[in-house]
ZADO-1210 file (C-alpha; in nm, 4 decimals, padded with zeros to 6 digits):
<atoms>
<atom x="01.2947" y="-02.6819" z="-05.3974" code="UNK" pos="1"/>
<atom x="01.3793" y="-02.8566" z="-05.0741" code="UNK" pos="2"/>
<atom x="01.6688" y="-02.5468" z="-05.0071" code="UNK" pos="3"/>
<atom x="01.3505" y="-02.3280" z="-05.0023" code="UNK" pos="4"/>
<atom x="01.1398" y="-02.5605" z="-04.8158" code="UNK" pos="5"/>
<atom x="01.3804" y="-02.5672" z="-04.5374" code="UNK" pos="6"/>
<atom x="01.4734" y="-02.1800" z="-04.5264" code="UNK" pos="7"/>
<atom x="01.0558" y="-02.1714" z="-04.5116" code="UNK" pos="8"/>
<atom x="01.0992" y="-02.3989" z="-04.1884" code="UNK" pos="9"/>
<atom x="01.3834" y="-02.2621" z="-04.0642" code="UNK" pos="10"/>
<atom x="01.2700" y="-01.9040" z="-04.0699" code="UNK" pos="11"/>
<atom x="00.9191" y="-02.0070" z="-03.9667" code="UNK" pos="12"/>
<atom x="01.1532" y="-02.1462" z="-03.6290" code="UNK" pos="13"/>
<atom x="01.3033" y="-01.7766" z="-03.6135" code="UNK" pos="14"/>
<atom x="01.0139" y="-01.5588" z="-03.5936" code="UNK" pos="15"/>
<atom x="00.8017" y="-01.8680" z="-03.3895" code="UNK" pos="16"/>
<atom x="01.1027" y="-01.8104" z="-03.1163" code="UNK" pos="17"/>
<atom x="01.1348" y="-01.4285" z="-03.1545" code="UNK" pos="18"/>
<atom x="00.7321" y="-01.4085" z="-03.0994" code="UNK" pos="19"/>
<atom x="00.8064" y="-01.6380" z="-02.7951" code="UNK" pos="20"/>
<atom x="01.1108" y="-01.4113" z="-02.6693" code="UNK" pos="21"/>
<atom x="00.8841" y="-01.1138" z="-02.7212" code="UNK" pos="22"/>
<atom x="00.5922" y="-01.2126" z="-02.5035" code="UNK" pos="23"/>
<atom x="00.8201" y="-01.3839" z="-02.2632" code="UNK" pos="24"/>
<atom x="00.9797" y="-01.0486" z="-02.2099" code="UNK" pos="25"/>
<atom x="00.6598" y="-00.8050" z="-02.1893" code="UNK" pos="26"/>
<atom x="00.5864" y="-01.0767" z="-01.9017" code="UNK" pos="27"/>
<atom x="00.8854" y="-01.0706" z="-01.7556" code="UNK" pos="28"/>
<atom x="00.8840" y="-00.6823" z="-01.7526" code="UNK" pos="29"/>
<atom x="00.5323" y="-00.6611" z="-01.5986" code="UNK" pos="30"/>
<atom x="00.6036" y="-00.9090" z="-01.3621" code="UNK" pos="31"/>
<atom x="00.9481" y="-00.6954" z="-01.2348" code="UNK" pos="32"/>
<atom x="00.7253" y="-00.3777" z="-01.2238" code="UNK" pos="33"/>
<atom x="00.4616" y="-00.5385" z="-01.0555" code="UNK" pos="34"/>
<atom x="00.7626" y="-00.6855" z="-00.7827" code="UNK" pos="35"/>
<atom x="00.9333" y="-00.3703" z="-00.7774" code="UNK" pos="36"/>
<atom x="00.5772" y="-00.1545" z="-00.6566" code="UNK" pos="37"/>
<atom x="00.5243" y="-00.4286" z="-00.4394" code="UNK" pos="38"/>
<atom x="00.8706" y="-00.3929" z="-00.2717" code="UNK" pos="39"/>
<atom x="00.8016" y="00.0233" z="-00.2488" code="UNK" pos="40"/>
<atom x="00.4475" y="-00.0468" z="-00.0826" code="UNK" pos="41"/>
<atom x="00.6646" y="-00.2915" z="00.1661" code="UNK" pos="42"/>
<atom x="00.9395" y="-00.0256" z="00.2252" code="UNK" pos="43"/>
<atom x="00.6603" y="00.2144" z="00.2998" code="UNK" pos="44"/>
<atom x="00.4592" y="00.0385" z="00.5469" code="UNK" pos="45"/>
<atom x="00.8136" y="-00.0710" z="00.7047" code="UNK" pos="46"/>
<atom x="00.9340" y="00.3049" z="00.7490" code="UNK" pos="47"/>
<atom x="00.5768" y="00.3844" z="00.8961" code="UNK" pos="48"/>
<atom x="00.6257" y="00.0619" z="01.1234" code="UNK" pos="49"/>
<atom x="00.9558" y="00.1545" z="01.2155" code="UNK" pos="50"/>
<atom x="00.7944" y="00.5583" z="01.3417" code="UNK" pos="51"/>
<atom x="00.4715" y="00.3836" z="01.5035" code="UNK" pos="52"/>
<atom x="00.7378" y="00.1396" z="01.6652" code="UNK" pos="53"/>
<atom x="00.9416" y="00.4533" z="01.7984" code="UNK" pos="54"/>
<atom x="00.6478" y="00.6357" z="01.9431" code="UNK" pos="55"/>
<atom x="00.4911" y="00.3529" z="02.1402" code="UNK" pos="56"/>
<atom x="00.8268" y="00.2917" z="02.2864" code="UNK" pos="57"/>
<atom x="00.8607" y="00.6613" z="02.3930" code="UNK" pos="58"/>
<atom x="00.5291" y="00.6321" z="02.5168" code="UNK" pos="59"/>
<atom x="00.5709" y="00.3360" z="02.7436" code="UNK" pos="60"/>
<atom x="00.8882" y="00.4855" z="02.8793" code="UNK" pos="61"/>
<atom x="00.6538" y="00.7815" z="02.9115" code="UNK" pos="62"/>
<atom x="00.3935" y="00.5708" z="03.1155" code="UNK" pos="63"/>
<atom x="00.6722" y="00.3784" z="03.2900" code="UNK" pos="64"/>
<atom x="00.8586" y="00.7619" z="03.4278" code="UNK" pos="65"/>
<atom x="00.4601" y="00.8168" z="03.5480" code="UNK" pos="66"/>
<atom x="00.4235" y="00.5219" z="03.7084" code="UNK" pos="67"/>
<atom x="00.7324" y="00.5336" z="03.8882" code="UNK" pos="68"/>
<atom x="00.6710" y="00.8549" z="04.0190" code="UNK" pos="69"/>
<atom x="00.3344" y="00.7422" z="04.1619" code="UNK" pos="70"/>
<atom x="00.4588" y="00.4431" z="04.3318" code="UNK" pos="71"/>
<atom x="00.7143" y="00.6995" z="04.4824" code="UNK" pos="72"/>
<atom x="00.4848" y="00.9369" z="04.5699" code="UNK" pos="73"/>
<atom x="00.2629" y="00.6338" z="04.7128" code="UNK" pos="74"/>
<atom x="00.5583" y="00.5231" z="04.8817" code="UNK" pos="75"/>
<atom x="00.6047" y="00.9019" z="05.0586" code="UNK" pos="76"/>
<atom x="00.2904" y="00.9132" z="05.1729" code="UNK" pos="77"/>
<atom x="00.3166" y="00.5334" z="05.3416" code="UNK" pos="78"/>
<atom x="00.5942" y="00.6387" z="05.5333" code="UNK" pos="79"/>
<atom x="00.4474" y="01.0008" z="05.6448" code="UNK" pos="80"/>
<atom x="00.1176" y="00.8171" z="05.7834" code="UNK" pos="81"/>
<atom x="00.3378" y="00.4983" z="05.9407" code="UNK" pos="82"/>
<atom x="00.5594" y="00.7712" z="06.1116" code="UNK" pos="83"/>
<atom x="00.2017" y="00.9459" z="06.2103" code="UNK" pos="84"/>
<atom x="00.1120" y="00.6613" z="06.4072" code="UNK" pos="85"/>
</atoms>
């Protein structure tokens, strides 16, 4: 009788722990898929970052050529109406 009563306890341990590991893992699974699409949504708004990032720069050299012509332009001009006078 007490050989029975302890394979009852014992096995009771077993499936208590296997019900544990079970849930733990479904968890642990959702968790990593929930981690993992938050790491694609991150690698996504990085790469469209990264193109925003690269067309603002090309833009401000853009603006930067455009304003140095001006100033040279302005500068041309200066010197044309200081040698007119």
């Amino acid at each position: 009788m007490p050989v029975i009563l302890i394979a009852i306890i014992l096995s009771s341990f077993v499936l208590g722990a296997a019900g544990t590991a079970l849930y733990l893992n479904k968890r642990w699974r959702g968790a990593a898929a929930e981690v993992e699409q938050a790491m694609k949504e991150t690698a996504e708004q990085h790469q469209a970052l990264l193109v925003e990032n690269r067309e603002l720069k090309q833009k401000a050299a853009d603006l930067d050529y455009q304003l140095n012509s001006v100033r040279k332009d302005l500068e041309y001009e200066r010197s044309r109406n200081a040698d007119n006078h």
